[in-house]
Each structure stands twice: as C-alpha cells, then as structure tokens.
VEXBA-83803 format. One record per residue (C-alpha): residue number from 1; residue in three letters; y, z, x. Coordinates in Angstrom, 1 decimal, always signed. Layout:
@n NUM	res ALA	yy Y	zz Z	xx X
...
END
This chain:
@n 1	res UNK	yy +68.2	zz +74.9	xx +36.1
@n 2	res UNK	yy +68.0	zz +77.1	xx +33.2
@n 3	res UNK	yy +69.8	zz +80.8	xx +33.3
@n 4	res UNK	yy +65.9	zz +82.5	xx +31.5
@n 5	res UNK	yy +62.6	zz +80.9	xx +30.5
@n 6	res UNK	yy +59.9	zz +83.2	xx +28.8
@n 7	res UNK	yy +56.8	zz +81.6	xx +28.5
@n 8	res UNK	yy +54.7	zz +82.6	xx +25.2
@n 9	res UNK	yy +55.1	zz +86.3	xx +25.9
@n 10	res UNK	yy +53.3	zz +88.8	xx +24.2
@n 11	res UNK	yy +53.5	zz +92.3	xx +24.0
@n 12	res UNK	yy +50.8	zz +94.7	xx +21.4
@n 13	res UNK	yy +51.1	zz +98.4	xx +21.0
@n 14	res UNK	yy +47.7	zz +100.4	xx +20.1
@n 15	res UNK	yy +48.2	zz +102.5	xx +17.0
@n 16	res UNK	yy +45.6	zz +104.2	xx +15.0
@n 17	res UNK	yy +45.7	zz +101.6	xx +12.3
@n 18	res UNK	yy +44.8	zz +98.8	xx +15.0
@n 19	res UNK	yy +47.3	zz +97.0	xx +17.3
@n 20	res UNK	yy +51.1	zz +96.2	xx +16.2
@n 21	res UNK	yy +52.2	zz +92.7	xx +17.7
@n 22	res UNK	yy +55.7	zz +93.8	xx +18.6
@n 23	res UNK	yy +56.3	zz +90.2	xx +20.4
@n 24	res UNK	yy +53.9	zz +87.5	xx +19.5
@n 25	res UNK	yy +53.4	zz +84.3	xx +21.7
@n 26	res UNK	yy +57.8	zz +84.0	xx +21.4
@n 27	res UNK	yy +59.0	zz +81.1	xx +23.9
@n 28	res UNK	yy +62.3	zz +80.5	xx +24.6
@n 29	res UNK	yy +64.8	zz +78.5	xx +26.8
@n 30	res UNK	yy +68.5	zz +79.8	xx +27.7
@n 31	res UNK	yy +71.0	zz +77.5	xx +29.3
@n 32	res UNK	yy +73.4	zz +79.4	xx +32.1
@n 33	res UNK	yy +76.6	zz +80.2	xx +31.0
@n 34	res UNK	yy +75.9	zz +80.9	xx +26.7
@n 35	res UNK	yy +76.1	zz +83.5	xx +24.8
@n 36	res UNK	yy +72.8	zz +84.0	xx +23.0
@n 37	res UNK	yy +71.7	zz +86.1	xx +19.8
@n 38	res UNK	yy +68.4	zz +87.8	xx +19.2
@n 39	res UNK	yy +68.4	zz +88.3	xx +16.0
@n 40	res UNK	yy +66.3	zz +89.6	xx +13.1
@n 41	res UNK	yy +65.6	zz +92.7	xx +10.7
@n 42	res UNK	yy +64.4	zz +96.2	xx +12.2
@n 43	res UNK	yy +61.3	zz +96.0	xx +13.8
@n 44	res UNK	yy +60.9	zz +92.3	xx +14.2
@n 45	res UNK	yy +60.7	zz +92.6	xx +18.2
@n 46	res UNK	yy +64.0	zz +91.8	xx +19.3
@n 47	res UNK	yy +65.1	zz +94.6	xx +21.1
@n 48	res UNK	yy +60.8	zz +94.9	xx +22.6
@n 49	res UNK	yy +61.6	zz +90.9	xx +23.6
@n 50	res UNK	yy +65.1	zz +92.3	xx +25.7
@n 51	res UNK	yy +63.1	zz +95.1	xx +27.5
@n 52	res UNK	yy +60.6	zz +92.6	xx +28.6
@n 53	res UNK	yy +63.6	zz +90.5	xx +29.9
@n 54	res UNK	yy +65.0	zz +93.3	xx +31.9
@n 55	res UNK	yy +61.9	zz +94.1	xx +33.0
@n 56	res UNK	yy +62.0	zz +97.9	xx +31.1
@n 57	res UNK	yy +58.9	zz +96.6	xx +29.3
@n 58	res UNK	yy +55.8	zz +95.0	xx +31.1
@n 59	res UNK	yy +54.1	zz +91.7	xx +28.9
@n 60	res UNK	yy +50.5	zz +91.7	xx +28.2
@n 61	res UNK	yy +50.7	zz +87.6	xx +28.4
@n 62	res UNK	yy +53.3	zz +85.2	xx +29.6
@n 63	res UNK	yy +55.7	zz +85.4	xx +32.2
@n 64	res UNK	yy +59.7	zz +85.3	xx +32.7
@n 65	res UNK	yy +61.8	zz +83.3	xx +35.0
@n 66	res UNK	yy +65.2	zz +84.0	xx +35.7
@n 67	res UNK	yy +67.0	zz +81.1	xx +37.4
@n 68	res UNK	yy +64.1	zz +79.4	xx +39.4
@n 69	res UNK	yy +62.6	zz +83.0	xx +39.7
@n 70	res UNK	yy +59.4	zz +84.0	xx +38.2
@n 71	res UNK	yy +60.1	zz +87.6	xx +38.0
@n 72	res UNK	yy +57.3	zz +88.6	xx +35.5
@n 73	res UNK	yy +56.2	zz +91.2	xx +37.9
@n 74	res UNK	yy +59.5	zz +92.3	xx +39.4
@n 75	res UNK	yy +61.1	zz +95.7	xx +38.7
@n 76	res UNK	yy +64.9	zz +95.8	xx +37.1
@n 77	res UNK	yy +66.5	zz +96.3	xx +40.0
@n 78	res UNK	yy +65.2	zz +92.9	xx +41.5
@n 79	res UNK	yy +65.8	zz +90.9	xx +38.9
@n 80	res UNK	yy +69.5	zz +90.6	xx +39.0
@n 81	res UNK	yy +70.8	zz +91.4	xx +35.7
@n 82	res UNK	yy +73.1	zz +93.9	xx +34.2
@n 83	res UNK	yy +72.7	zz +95.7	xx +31.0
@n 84	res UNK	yy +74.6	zz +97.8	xx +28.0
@n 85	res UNK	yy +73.0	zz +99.6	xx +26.0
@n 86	res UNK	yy +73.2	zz +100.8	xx +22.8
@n 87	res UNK	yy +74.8	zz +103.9	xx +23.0
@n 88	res UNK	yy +77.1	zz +104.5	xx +25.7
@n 89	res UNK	yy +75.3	zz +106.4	xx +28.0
@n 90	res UNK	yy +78.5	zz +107.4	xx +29.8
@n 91	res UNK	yy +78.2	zz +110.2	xx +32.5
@n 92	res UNK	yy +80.0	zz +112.7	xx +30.8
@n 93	res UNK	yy +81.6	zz +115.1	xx +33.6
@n 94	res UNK	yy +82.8	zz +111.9	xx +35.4
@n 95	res UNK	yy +85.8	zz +109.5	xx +35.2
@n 96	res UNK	yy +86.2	zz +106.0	xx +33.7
@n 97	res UNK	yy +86.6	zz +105.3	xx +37.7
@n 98	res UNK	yy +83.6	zz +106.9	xx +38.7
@n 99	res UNK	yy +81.5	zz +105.4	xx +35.7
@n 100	res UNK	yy +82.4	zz +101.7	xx +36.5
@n 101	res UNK	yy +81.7	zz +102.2	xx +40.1
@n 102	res UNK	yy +78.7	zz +104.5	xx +39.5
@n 103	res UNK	yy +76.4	zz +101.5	xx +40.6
@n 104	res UNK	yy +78.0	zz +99.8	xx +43.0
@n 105	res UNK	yy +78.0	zz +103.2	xx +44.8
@n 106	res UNK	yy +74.4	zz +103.4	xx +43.9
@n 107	res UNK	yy +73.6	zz +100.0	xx +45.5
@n 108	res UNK	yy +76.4	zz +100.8	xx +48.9
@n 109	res UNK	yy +78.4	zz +98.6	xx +48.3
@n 110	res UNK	yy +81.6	zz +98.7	xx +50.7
@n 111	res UNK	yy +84.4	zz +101.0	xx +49.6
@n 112	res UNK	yy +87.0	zz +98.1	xx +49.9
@n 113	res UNK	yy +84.8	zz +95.7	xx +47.8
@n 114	res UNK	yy +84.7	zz +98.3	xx +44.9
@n 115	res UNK	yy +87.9	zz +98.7	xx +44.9
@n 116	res UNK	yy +88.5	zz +94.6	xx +44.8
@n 117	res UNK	yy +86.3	zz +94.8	xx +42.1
@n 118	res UNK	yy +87.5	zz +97.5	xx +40.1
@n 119	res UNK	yy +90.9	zz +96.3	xx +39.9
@n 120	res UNK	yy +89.3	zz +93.3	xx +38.5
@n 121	res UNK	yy +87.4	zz +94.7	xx +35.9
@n 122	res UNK	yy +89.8	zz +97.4	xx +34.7
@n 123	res UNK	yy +92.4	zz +95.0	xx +34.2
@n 124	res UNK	yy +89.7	zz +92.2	xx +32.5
@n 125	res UNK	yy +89.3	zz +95.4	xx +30.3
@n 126	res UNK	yy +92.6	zz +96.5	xx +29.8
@n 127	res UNK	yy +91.1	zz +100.0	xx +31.1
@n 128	res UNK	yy +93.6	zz +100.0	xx +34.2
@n 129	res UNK	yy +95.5	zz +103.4	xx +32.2
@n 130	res UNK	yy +92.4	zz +104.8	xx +31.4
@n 131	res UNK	yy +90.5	zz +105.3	xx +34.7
@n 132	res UNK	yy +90.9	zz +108.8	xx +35.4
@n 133	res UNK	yy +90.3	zz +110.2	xx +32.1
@n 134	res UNK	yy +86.8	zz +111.2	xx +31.0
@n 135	res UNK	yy +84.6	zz +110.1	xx +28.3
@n 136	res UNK	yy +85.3	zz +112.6	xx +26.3
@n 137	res UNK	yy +89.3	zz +111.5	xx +25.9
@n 138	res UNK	yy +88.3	zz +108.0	xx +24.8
@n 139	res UNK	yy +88.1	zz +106.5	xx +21.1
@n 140	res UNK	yy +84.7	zz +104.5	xx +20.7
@n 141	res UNK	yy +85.7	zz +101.2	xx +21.6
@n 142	res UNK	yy +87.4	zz +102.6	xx +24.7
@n 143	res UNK	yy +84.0	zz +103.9	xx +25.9
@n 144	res UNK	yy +81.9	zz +100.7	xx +24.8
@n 145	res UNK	yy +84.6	zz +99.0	xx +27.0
@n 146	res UNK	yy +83.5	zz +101.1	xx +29.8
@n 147	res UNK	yy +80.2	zz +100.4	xx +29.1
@n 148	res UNK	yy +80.7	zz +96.8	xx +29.5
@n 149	res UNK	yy +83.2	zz +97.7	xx +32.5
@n 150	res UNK	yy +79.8	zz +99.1	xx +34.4
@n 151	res UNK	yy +77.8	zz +95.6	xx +33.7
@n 152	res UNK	yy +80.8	zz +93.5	xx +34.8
@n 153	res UNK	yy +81.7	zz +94.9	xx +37.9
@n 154	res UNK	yy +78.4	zz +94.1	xx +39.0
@n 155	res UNK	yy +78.9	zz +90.5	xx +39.0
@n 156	res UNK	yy +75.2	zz +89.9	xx +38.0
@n 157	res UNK	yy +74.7	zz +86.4	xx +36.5
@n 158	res UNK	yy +73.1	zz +87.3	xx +33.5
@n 159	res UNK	yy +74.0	zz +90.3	xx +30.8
@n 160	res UNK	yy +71.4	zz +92.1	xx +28.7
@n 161	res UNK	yy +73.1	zz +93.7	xx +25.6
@n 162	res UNK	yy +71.0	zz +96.1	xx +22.6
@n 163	res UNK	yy +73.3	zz +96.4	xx +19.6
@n 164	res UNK	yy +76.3	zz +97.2	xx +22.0
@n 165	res UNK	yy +78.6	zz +97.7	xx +18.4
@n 166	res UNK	yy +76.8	zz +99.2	xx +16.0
@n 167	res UNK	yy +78.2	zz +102.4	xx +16.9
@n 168	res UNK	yy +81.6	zz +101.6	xx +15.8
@n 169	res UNK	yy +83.0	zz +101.3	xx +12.7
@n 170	res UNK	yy +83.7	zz +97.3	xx +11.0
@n 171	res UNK	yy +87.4	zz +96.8	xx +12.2
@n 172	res UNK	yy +86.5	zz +97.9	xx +15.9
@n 173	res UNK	yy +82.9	zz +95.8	xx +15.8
@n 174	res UNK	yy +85.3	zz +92.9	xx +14.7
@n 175	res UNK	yy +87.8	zz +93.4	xx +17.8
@n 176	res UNK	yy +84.9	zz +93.9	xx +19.9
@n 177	res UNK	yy +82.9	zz +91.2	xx +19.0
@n 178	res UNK	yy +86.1	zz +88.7	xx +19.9
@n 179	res UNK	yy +86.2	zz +90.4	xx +23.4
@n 180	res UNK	yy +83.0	zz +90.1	xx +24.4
@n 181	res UNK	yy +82.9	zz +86.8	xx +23.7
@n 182	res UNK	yy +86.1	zz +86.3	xx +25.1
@n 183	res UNK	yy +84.4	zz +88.0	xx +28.6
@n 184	res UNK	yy +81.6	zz +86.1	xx +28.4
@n 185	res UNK	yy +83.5	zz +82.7	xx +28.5
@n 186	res UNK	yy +86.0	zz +83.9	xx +31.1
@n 187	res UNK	yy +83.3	zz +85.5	xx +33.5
@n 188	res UNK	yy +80.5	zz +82.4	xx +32.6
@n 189	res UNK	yy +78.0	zz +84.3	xx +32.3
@n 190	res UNK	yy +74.7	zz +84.3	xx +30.8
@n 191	res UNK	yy +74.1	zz +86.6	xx +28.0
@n 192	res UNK	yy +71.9	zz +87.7	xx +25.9
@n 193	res UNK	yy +72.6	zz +89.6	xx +23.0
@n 194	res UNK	yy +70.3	zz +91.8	xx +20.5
@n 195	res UNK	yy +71.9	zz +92.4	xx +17.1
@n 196	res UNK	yy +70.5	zz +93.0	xx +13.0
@n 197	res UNK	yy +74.3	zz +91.6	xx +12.3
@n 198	res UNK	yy +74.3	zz +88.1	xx +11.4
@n 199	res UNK	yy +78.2	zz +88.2	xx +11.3
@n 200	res UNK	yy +77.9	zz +88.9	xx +15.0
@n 201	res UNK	yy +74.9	zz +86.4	xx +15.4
@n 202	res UNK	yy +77.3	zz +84.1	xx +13.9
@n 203	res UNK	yy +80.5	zz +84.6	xx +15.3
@n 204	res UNK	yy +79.8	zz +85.4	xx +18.6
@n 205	res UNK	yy +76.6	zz +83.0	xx +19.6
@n 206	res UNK	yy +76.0	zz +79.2	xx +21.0
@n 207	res UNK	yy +72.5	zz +79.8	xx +19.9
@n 208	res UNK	yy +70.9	zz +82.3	xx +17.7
@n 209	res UNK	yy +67.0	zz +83.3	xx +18.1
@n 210	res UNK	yy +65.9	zz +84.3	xx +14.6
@n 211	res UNK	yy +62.8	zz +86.8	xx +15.0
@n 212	res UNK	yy +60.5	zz +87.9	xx +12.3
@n 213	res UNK	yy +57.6	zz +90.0	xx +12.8
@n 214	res UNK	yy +57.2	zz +89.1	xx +16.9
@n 215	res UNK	yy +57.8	zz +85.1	xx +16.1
@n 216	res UNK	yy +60.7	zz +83.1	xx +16.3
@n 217	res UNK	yy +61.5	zz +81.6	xx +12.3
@n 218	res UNK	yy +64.0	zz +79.4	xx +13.9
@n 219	res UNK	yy +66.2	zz +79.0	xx +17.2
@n 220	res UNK	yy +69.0	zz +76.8	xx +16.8
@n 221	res UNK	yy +73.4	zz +76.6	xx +16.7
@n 222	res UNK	yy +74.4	zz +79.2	xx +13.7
@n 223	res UNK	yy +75.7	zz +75.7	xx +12.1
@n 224	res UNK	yy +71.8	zz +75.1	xx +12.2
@n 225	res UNK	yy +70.3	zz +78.2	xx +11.0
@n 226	res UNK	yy +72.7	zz +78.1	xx +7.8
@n 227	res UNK	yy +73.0	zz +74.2	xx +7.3
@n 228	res UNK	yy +69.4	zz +73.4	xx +7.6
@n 229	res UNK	yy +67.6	zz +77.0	xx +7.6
@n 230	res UNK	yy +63.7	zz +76.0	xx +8.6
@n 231	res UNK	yy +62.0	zz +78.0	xx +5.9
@n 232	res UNK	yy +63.0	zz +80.2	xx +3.2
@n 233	res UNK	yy +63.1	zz +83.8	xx +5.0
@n 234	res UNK	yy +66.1	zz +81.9	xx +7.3
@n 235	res UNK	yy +67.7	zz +80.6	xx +4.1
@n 236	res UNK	yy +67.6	zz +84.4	xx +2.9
@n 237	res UNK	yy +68.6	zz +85.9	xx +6.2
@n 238	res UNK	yy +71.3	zz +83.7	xx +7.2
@n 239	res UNK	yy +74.4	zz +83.8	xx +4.5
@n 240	res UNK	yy +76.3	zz +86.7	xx +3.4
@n 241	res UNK	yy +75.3	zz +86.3	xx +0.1
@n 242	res UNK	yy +72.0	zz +84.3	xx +0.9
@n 243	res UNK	yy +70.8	zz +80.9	xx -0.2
@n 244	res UNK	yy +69.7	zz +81.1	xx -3.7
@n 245	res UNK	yy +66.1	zz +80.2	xx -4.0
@n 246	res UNK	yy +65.1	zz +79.0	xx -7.3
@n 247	res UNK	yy +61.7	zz +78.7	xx -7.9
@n 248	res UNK	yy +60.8	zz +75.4	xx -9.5
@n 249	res UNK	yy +58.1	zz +74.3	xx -12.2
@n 250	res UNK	yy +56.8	zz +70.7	xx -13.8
@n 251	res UNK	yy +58.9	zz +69.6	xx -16.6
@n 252	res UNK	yy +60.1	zz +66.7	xx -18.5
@n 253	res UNK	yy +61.4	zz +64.0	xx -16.1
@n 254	res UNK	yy +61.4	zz +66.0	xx -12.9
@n 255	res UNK	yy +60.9	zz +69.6	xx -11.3
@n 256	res UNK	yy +62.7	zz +72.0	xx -13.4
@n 257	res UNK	yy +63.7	zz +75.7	xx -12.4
@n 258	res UNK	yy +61.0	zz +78.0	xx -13.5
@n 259	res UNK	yy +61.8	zz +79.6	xx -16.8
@n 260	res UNK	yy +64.0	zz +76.4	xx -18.4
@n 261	res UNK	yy +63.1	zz +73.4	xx -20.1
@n 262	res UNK	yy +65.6	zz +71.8	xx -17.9
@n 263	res UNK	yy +67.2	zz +69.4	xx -17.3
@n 264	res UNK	yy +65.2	zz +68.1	xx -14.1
@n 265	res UNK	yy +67.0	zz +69.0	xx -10.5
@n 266	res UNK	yy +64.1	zz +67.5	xx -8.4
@n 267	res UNK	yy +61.6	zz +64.8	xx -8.8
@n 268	res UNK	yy +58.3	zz +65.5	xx -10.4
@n 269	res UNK	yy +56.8	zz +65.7	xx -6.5
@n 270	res UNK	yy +59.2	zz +69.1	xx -6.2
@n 271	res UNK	yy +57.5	zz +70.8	xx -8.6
@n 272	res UNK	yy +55.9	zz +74.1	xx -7.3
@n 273	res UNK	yy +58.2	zz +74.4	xx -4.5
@n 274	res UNK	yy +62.0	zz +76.2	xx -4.2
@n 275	res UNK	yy +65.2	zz +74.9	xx -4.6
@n 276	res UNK	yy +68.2	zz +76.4	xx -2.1
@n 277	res UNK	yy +71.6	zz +76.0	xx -2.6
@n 278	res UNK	yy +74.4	zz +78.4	xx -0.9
@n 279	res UNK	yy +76.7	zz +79.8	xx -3.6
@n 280	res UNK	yy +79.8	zz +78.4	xx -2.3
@n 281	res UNK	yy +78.1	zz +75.0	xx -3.4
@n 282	res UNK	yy +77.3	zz +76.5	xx -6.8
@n 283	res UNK	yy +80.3	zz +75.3	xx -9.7
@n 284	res UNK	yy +80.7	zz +77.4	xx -13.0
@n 285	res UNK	yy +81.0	zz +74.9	xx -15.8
@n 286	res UNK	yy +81.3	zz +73.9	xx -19.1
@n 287	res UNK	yy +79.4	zz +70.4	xx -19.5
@n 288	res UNK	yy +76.1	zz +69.4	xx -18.0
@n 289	res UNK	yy +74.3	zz +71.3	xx -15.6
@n 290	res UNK	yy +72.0	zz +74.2	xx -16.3
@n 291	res UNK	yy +72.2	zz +77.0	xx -18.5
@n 292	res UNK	yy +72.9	zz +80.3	xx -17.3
@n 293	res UNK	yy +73.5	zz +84.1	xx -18.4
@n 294	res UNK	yy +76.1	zz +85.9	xx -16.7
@n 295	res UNK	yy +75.0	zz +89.3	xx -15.1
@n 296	res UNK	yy +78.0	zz +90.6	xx -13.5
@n 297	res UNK	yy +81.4	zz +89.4	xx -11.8
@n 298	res UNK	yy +82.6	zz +91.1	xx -8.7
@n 299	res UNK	yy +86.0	zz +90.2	xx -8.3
@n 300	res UNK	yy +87.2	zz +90.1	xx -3.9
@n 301	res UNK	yy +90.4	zz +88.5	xx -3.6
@n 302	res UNK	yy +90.3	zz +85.6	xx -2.6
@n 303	res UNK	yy +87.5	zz +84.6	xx -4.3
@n 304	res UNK	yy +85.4	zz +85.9	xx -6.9
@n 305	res UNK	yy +81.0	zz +86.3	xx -6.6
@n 306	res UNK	yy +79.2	zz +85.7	xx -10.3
@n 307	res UNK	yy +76.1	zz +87.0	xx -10.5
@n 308	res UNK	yy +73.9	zz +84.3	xx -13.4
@n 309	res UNK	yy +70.2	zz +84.5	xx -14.9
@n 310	res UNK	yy +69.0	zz +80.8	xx -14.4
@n 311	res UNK	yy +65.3	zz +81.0	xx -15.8
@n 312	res UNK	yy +63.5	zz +83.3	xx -14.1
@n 313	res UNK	yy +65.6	zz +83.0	xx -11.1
@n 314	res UNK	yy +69.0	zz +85.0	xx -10.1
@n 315	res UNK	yy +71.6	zz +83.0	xx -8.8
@n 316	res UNK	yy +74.9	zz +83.7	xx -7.6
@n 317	res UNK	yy +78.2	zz +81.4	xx -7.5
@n 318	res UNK	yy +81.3	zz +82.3	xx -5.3
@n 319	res UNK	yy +84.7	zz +80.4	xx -7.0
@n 320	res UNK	yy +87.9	zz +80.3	xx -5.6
@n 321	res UNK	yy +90.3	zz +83.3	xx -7.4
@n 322	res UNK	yy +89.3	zz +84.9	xx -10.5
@n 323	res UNK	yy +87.2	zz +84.1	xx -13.1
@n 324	res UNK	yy +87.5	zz +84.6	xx -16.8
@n 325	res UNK	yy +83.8	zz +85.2	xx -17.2
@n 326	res UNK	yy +82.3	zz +88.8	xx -18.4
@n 327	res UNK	yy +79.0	zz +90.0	xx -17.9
@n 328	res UNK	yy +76.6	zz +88.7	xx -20.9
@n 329	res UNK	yy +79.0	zz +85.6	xx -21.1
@n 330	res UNK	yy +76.8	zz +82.5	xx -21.4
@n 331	res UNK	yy +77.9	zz +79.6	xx -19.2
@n 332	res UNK	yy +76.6	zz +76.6	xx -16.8
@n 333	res UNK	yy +76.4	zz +75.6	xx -13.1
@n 334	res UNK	yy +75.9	zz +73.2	xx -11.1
@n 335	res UNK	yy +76.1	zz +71.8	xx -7.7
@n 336	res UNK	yy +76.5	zz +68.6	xx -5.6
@n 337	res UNK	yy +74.5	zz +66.4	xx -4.0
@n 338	res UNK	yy +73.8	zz +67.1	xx -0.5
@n 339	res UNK	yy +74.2	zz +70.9	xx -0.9
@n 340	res UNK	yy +70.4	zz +71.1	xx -1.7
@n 341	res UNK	yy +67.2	zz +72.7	xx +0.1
@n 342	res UNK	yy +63.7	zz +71.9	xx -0.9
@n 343	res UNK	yy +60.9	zz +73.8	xx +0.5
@n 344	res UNK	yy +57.4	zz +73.4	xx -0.1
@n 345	res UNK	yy +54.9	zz +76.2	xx -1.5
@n 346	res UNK	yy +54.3	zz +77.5	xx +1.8
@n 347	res UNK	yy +58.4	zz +77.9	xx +2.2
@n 348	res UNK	yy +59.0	zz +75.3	xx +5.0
@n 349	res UNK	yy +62.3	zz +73.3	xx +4.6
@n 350	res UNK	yy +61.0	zz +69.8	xx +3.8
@n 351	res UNK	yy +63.4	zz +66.4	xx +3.7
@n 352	res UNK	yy +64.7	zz +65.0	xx +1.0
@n 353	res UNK	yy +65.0	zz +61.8	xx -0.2
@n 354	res UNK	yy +68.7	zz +60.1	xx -1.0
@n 355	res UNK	yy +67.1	zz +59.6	xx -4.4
@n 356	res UNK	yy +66.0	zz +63.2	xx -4.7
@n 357	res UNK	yy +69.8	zz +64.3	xx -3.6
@n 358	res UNK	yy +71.3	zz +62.5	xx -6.6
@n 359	res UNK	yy +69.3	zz +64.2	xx -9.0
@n 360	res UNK	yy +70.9	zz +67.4	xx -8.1
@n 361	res UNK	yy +73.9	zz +66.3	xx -9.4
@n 362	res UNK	yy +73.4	zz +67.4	xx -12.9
@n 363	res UNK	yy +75.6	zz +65.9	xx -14.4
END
C-alpha cells in the first residue's frame, strides 16, 4: 500500500491575463516510510502541489489518496497528517511545553498520554532543557525544532513540510537538514518535503519530484536526476555548477560544438542537438581535445572552478587544487567516455550508442 497517490491533479488560478496552471495534470506515487523532495524554482507549483496534499487547497481535477484513503474531499483535520510550515508560527506568549502540546490539547487527548509523549519528543529533539522558555529566548534552529516538535508529537503517519530551513542561515540549514533526516528514519515516517535547495533535495531525499511550470521534468533517486537528467532544464537544475550544455553543429567527420571547426565529439546524427558533460568530468589539457579560452579561475580550496569559451558555448571545468591558468590564457579540455549527455533539439535526454561514447574521448 502506498503512504500518497495523487492522481493527474490540477489546480488553475483565474487572473486577468487568463488562467495560471499552478499544478498541471502532476501524478505521483510515494512509498511509506521515505523521505520525498518537491522540488523546483519559484513558482513552479510545488508548494500549490503540498496544500492540495494537506487538503489547504481544493483540486479542480484528480484526486488524493492517503494510505488506502481517497481523501480528495476531506478537510485537514481528517486526513491524518501533520505539517511545518515555513515560518515558525510559534505561539508567542506560550512555552516550548505548551507549543508542542498545543494540539494534542486541541484534539483531548488524555493528560497522561501528553505527557508520555512529550517526554518522547523533547528528548528526540534535545528540547527537554528548553520547555519552559518561550519563543522569544530561542535561537532559530531551536524554534524550527519546536516546530517539528508540534508535528511529531502527533504521531501522524505522514509529514507535510514547506521550506521548513530557509529561514536559517547555511551552517544551521546544514545541521538541520541531517536531523530531519535523521527523525524521519528513526520515527519511519512518510514525508514530504517542499524545497528550491537542491542541496537539500539531494541530501536529504530517497526520491526527488523535479517541478517546472505545474509538470513534473523528472521523478527519480537524486543519483538519477544528476546521472541521467531526462532533459536539459534537469541537466541545468540539478549540479552545483550545472551540466554544461554545448550546443552542437555539422562538421567534418562528426557533430562539432557550435562555433569550432572541431574536432568531432558526436557522430554526424548529433548534429543539432546538445552535448552535457558535468564539470567534474571536464580535464584541462595540453594535447588533443578542444580548444578553449579561459574566462576566469575561481580558486575554492580544495578544488579550483575554470570558467572556458568553447565556440559559442561557456563551459566550466572543476580540477583538483590550483590551477596555473589566468583569465585570457588559451588552453584545451576534454572529457571521458561515458561522462556524456546527448539531447535532441527538443532537449530530451536521448541514448547513446558505445560507438558514439568513444568519440567523446578526444583524444
């Protein structure tokens, strides 16, 4: 049985330009006990998709189940869920206590239960030397851990959360991320999480639900969604940097990247399509390979990014250490076979052939 189902659900908002298609025919299956990402950039329907789950937001077409459940028509309260929300939305005059308990309370739940449960999710928490202060005497991640303390403690079997961290600044988001997905595991539930981070997508999910413009680009593992991105805006979205696209033209003996006379990196068939390769993939050097202008060098630590001109196409290489190259240097990459993405004119990831792979080489 499957933890949620939805069903090609739609939902349009009426605007004086016409109608927006916030969520657009989006079907989806999530197994009980994982942890999984919406993800996408502003606007794309993720967080609309969410409030339809929790039942905040009513579908024009589809439907939900939750467990064996249809619950398309069913109010929050009966569909046996909790939820965090973006911002805290912590009583203010009230303790940590009274927060956490504020819905069992709510719901009547016997005094000696919320107490049992309490002590569980406090200590989960690590908010057991917290409980009688208020809000306003806690740092951020204290108060997004009351937050979460509130969905726990109701012992719901699914989790709704909308951008839970993007409150908090990058070394809390980091900690956080590791103990929500810590909670998740330990209380095994189902959750599902809404996010414009892929670095949480990634970290965090079993299965990541790319959205773009009310439709799902791609739902698949993150090892998926970066090792075999389904079109190009995944490619571009997924990857801190991005997949380099390369646009690619007919030349002598193969597809060539637009802008060079080559040497060929695809067969002839390629031509008019993109070529993707991930930066790490990408090697600076000296023989064979294509020709490239150097456009900057941004030096990190442990690694170093190099910005190149390749034709009409910019292309960035991340090497190990530092790099003696200099913006305007002239110099040439290359990559190995295997590392490459083709995608057809209409940007869908297409196959390649074992043939096509070796011709990537370069050499």
């Amino acid at each position: 049985m499957s933890a949620i189902v939805a069903e090609r659900l739609a939902k349009h908002w009426a605007t004086a330009d016409g109608r927006v298609h916030a969520v657009d025919d989006l079907s989806f299956v999530l197994e009980p006990g994982t942890l999984n990402v919406l993800l996408g950039p502003s606007g794309c329907g993720k967080s609309t998709t969410l409030r339809l789950v929790a039942g905040l937001e009513e579908a024009d077409t589809g439907r939900i189940l939750i467990g064996d459940c249809d619950v398309t028509k069913l109010p929050p309260a009966e569909r046996n869920i909790s939820m965090v929300f973006q911002s805290y939305a912590l009583f203010p005059h009230l303790s940590v206590e009274e927060n956490i308990l504020f819905g069992l309370k709510v719901r009547r739940v016997p005094p000696a239960e919320r107490a049992a449960r309490l002590a569980r999710t406090a200590e989960l928490l690590g908010l057991t030397p917290l409980l009688a202060r208020k809000p306003s005497q806690l740092s951020g991640g204290q108060q997004q851990r009351v937050a979460l303390g509130r969905a726990v403690i109701a012992e719901a079997p699914i989790c709704l959360m909308d951008e839970p961290l993007s409150n908090l600044d990058a070394q809390l988001r980091a900690d956080m991320r590791a103990e929500i997905r810590k909670l998740q595991r330990a209380l095994g539930i189902t959750m599902l999480y809404v996010t414009h981070d892929q670095v949480e997508a990634m970290s965090m999910a079993d299965r990541v639900i790319l959205l773009n413009k009310g439709r799902i680009e791609q739902n698949g593992t993150p090892a998926d969604l970066y090792e075999e991105p389904a079109n190009t805006f995944v490619a571009r979205f997924i990857g801190t940097p991005p997949m380099n696209l390369l646009p690619l033209a007919a030349g002598a003996g193969g597809a060539v990247v637009a802008g060079t006379d080559g040497p060929a990196v695809l067969p002839a068939a390629c031509a008019g399509g993109t070529l993707g390769v991930r930066p790490e993939h990408v090697d600076v050097t000296r023989d064979g390979g294509v020709s490239a202008q150097v456009d900057s060098v941004e030096y990190l630590g442990a690694d170093s990014m190099i910005a190149c001109r390749v034709g009409t196409a910019a292309v960035q290489a991340r090497v190990p250490g530092r790099t003696a190259l200099r913006a305007g240097d002239a110099t040439r990459l290359r990559w190995a076979p295997g590392a490459t993405h083709w995608f057809d004119a209409s940007g869908q990831r297409r196959p390649l052939a074992p043939a096509a792979h070796h011709a990537t080489l370069l050499a």
